[in-house]
C-alpha positions in Angstrom: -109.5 -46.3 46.0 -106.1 -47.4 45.7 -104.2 -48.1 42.2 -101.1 -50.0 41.6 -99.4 -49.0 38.1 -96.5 -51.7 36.5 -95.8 -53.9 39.8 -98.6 -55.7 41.3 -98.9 -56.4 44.5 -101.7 -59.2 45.2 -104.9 -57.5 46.7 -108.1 -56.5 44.8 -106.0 -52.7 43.8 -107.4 -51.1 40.6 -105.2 -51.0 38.1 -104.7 -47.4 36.2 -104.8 -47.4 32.7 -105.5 -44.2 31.8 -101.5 -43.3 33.0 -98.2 -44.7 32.7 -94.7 -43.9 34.8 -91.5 -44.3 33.0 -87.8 -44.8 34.9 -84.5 -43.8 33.5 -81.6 -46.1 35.6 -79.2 -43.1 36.3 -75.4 -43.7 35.7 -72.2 -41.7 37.2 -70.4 -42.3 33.7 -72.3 -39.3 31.8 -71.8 -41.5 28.5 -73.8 -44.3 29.3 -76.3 -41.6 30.8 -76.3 -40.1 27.6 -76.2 -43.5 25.3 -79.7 -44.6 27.4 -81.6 -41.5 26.7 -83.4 -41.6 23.0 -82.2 -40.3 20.3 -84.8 -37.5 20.1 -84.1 -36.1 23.4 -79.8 -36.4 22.9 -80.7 -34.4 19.8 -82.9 -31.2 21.6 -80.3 -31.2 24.2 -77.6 -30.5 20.8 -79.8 -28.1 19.8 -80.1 -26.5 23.2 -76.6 -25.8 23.2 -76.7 -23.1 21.1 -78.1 -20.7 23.8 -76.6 -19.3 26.3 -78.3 -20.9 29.8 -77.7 -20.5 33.2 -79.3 -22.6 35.6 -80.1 -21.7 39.0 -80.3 -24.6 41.1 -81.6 -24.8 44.0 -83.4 -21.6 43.3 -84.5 -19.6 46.2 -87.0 -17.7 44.2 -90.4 -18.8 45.0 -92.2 -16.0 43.4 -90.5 -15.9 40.2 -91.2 -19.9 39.5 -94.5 -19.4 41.1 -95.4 -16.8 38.3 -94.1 -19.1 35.2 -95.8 -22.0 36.7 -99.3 -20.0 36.8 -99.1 -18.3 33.7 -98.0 -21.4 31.9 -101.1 -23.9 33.5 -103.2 -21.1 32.4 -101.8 -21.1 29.1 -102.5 -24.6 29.1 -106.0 -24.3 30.2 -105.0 -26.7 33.4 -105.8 -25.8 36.9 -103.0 -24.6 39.1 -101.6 -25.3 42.9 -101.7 -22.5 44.7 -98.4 -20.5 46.2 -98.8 -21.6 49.3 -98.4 -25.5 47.9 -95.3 -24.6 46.3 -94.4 -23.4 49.6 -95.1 -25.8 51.8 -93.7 -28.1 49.4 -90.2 -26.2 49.6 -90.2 -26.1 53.5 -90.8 -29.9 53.6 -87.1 -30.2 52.3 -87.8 -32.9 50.0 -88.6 -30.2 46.7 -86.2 -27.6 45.2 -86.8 -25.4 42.8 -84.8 -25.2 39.4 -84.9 -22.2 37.1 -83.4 -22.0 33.8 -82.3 -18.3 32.4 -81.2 -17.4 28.8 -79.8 -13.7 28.6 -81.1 -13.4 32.3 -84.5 -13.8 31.9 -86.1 -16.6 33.0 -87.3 -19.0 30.5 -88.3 -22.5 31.7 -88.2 -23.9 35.7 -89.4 -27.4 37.7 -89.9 -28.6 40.9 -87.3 -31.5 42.0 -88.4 -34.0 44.2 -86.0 -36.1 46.1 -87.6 -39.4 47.5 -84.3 -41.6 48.6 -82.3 -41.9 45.4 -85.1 -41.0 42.8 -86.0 -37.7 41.6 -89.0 -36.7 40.0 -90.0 -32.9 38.4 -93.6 -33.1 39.5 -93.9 -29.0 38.2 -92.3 -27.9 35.1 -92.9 -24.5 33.4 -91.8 -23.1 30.6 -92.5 -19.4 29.6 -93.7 -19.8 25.9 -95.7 -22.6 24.5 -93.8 -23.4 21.6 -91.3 -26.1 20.1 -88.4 -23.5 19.9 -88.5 -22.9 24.3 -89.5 -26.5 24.6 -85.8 -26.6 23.5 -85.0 -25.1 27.3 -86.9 -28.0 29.1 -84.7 -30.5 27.4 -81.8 -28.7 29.1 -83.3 -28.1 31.8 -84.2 -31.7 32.6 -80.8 -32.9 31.4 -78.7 -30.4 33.4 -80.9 -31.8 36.4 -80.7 -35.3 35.5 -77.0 -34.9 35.4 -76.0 -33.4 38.4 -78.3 -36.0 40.3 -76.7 -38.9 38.5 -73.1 -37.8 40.1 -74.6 -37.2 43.8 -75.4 -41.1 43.8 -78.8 -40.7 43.0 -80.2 -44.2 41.1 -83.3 -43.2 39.2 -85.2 -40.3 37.3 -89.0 -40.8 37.6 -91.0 -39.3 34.9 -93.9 -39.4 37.4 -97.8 -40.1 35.9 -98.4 -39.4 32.3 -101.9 -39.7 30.5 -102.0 -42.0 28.0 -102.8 -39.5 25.2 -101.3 -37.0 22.6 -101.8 -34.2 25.0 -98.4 -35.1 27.1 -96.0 -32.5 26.1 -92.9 -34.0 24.5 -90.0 -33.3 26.4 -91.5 -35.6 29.3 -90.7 -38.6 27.4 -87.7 -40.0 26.7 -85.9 -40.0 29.3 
């Protein structure tokens, strides 16, 4: 069956209500960029500051992500794709992989689509559950979010979330 989400299209579609897709208009002047975020997320990215982070993007290391990405949807008690997904998704040449390292260990990562001028992080990992590393995502994303804002790119998709209290937090906001 197909679903539309916010823009309807006339046709007898099912409408999804169980999900909802958010849009952040991306701006080449990083202040505006910042001013649209909310004020929640301009805060964890402060906070995220005081760590020393290195981000490796595009990453060429499929394994490494792989392994966050696994231990972290077990963690969460969520099914995971398979290697050879991730893979395949790679080769495709519309994902990259971005990992994010404090003291040189890796501590959070996500998958970046590109689809024209919107990008999406349909995989994200980080390698605790916990508010303290959610800290890293929030870097992570904006350090991403950032560098696609100056390369022309017009949008950051947030991609499907459930309408619930299960969505972890640094998906939203943006």
């Amino acid at each position: 069956m197909l679903k539309q989400y916010k823009n309807k299209i006339p046709g007898e579609l099912g409408v999804e209500q169980n999900y909802y897709s958010c849009e952040l208009p991306l701006e080449k002047n990083l202040d505006t960029l910042w001013n649209s975020i909310s004020d929640y997320n301009r805060k964890k990215i402060q906070e995220s500051e005081q760590f020393n982070l290195f981000l490796e993007y595009p990453s060429k290391n499929i394994d490494l992500f792989y392994a966050l990405l696994l231990r972290f949807h077990h963690k969460s008690g969520i099914p995971c794709v398979n290697k050879k997904w991730i893979k395949n998704l790679i080769q495709s040449g519309k994902y990259k992989i971005a990992l994010m390292y404090s003291n040189y260990k890796p501590v959070a990562g996500t998958m970046v689509n590109e689809f024209k001028t919107t990008i999406s992080f349909p995989y994200s990992c980080l390698v605790k559950h916990n508010s303290f590393h959610m800290l890293y995502m929030y870097r992570l994303y904006w350090n991403l979010i950032t560098h696609y804002a100056k390369q022309n790119f017009t949008h950051f998709h947030s991609g499907r979330i459930p309408v619930s209290n299960e969505t972890y937090q640094y998906r939203l906001g943006w």
